[in-house]
KEFI-955684 format. One record per residue (C-alpha): residue number from 0; residue in one letter; x, y, z. Coordinates in pm, 1 decimal. Layout:
% KEFI-955684
+------+------+----------+----------+----------+
: resi : resn :        X :        Y :        Z :
+------+------+----------+----------+----------+
:  NUM :    a :        X :        Y :        Z :
...
+------+------+----------+----------+----------+
//
This chain:
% KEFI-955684
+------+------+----------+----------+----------+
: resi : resn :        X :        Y :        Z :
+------+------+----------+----------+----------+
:    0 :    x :   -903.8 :  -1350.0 :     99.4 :
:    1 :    x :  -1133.6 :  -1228.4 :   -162.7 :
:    2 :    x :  -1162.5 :   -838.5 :   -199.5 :
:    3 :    x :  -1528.5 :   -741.6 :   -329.5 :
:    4 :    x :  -1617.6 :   -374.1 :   -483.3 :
:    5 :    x :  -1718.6 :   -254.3 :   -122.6 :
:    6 :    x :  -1361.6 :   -263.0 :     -3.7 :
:    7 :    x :  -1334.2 :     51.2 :   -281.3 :
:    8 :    x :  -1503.2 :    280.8 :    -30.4 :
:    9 :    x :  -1270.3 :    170.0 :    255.2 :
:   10 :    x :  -1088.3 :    445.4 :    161.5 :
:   11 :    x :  -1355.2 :    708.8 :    163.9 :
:   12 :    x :  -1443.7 :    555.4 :    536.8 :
:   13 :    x :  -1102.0 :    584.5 :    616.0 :
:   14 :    x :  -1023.2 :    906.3 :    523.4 :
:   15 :    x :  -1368.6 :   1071.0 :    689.9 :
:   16 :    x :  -1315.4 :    966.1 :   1012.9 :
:   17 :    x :  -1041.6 :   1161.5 :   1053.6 :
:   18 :    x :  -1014.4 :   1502.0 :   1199.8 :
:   19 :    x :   -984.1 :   1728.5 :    861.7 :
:   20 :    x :   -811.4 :   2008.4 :   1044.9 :
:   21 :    x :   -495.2 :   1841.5 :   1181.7 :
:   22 :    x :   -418.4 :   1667.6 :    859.8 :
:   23 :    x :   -140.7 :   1727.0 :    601.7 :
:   24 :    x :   -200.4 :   1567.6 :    247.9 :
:   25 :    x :     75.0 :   1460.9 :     50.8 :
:   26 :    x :     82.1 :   1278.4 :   -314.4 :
:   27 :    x :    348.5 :   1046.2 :   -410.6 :
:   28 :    x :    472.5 :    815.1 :   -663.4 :
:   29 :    x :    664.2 :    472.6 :   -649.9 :
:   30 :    x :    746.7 :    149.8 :   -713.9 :
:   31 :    x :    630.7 :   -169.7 :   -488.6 :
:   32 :    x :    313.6 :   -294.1 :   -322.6 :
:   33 :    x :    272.9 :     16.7 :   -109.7 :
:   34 :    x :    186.4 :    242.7 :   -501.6 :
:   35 :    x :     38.7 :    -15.5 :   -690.4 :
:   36 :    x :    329.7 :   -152.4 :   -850.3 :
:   37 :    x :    425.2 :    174.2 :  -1060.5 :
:   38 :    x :    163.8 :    422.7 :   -940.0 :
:   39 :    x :     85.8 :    674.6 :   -669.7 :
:   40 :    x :    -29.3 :    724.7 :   -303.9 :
:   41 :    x :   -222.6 :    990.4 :   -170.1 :
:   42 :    x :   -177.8 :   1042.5 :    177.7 :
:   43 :    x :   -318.8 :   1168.3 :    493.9 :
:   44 :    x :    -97.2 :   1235.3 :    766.9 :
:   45 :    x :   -232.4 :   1256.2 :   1143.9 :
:   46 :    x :     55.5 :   1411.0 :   1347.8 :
:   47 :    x :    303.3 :   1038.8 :   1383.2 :
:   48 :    x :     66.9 :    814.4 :   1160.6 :
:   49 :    x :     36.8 :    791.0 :    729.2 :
:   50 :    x :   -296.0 :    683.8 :    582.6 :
:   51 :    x :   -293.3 :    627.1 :    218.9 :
:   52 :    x :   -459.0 :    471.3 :    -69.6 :
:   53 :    x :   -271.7 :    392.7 :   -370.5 :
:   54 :    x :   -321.6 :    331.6 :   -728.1 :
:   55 :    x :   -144.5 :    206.3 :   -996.8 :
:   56 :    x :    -66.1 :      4.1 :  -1355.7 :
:   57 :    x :   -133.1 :   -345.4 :  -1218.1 :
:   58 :    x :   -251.4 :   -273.6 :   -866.2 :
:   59 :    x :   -460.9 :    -61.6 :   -527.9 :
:   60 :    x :   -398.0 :    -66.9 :   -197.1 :
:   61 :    x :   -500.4 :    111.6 :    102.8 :
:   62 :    x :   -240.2 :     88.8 :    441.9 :
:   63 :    x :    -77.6 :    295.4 :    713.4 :
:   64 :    x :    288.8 :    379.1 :    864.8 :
:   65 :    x :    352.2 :    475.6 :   1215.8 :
:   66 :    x :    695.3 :    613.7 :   1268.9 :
:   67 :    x :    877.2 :    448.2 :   1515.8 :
:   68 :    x :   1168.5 :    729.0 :   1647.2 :
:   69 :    x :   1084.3 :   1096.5 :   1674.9 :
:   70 :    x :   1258.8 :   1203.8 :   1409.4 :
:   71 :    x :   1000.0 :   1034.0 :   1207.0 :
:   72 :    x :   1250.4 :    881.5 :    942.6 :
:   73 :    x :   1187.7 :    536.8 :   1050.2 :
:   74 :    x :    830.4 :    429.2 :   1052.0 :
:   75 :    x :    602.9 :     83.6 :   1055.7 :
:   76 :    x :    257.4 :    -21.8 :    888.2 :
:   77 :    x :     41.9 :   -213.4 :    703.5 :
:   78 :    x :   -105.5 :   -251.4 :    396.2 :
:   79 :    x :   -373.8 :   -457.9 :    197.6 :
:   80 :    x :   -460.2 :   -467.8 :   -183.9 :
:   81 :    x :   -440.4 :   -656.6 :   -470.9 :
:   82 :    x :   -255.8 :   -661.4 :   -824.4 :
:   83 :    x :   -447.8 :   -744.4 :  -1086.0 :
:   84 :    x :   -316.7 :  -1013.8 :  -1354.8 :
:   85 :    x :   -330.8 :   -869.9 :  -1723.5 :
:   86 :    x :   -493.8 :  -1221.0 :  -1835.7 :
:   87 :    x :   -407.6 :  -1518.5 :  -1617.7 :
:   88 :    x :   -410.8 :  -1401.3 :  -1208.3 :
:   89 :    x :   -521.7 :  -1189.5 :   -917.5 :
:   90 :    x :   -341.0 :  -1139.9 :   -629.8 :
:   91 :    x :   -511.8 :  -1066.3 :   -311.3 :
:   92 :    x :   -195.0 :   -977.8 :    -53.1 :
:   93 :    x :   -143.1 :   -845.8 :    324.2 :
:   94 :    x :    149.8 :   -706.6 :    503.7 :
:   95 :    x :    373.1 :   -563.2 :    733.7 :
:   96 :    x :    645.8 :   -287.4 :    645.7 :
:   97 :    x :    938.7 :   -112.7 :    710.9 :
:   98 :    x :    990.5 :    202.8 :    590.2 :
:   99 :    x :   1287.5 :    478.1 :    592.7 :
:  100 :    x :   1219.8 :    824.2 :    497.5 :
:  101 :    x :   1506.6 :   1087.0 :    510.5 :
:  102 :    x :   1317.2 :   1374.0 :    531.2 :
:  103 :    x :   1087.9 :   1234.9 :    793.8 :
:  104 :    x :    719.3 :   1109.2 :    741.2 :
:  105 :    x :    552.6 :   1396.4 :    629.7 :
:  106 :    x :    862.1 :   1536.2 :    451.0 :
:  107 :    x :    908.4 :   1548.8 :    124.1 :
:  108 :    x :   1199.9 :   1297.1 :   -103.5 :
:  109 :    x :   1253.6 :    945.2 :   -107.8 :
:  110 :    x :   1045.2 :    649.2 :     62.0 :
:  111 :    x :   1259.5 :    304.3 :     99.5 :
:  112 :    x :   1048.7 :      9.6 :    193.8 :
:  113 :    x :   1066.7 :   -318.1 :    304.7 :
:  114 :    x :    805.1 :   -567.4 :    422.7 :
:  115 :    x :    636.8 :   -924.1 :    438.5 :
:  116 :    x :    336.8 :  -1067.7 :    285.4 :
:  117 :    x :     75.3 :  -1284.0 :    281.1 :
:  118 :    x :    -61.1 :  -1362.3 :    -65.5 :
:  119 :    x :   -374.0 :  -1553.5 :   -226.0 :
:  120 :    x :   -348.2 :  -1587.8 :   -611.0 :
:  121 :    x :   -603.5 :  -1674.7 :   -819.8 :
:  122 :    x :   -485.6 :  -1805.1 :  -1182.9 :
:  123 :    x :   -739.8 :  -1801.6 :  -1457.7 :
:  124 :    x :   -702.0 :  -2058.5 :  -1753.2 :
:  125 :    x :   -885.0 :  -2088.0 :  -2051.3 :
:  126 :    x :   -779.3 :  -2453.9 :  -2127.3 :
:  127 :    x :   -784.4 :  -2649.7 :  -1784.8 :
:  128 :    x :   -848.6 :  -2587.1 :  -1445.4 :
:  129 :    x :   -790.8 :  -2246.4 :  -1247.9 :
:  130 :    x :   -489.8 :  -2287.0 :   -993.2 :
:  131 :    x :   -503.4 :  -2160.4 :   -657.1 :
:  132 :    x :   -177.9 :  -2029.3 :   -478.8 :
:  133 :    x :    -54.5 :  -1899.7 :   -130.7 :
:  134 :    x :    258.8 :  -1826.1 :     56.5 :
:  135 :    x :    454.9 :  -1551.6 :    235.5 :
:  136 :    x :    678.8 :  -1312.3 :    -28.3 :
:  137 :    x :    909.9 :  -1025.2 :     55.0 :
:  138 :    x :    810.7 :   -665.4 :    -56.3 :
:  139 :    x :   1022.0 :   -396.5 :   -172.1 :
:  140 :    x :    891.8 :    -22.6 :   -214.6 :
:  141 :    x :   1101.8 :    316.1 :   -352.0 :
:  142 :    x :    907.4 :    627.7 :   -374.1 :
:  143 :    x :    914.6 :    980.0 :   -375.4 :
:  144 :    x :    675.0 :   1236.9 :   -198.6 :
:  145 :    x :    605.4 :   1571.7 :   -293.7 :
+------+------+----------+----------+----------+
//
C-alpha cells in the first residue's frame, strides 16, 4: 500500500463534496492513529457521520465515524494514513475503529478509541538491505474536541 502526493488532496475532494450548509466543523487534538500520533483533526460533521483529516508530529490521516446509537456517544469508522519514520521507516496503515464520545459526536470533550489495523512498513537502511514488514496491530486513540 504505497500512498503517493495525490492522496494529499483526498481531503480537499472529500471535504467539497459535501453539502457546506448542513455541516458543523470541529478541531481537535489527540493521541493515536486517528491525530497523527500527537496532533489534531479537523472535522466535518454531516448530521450522524465525522469526516476528518488529521495531522500530526510523526503522522496524517484522513477517516470517518458513524455513530452507531442515537445518542451519538458510540460511533464506528475508518481511517487510512501513514506515520512517517524520523530516519529508518514508513508506515502505510488501514483500519477499523471504535470510538466513545460522552458528549456525543459532534459534542465537545473527550474521544476514546479503539481499533484494528492493517500495516505495511517500509524500513530504510543505510548499511544493508531495506526490510519490508506487515501484520495486523491494535490502535488506541484519546482526544479532546473543542
Amino acid at each position: 500500500m504505497e500512498m503517493k502526493k495525490s492522496h494529499l488532496f483526498a481531503p480537499i475532494l472529500l471535504f467539497s463534496t459535501l453539502p457546506a450548509q448542513a455541516l458543523d466543523f470541529q478541531i481537535a487534538a489527540g493521541y493515536g492513529a486517528q491525530y497523527g500520533v500527537l496532533g489534531a483533526q479537523l472535522s466535518a460533521i454531516d448530521g450522524d457521520t465525522k469526516y476528518y483529516v488529521s495531522a500530526g508530529l510523526l503522522g496524517r490521516g484522513i477517516g470517518f465515524n458513524t455513530a452507531l446509537s442515537d445518542d451519538k456517544k458510540y460511533a464506528v469508522g475508518a481511517l487510512v494514513g501513514r506515520f512517517d519514520g524520523i530516519f529508518s521507516s514508513d508506515t502505510d496503515f488501514s483500519g477499523l475503529t471504535l470510538n466513545y464520545r460522552p458528549n456525543g459526536l459532534a459534542g465537545k470533550g473527550w474521544d476514546f478509541g479503539v481499533g484494528v489495523s492493517y500495516y505495511e512498513r517500509e524500513e530504510y537502511s543505510w548499511f544493508s538491505e531495506n526490510k519490508s514488514e506487515s501484520g495486523v496491530t491494535l490502535l488506541f486513540n484519546l482526544g479532546y474536541a473543542f
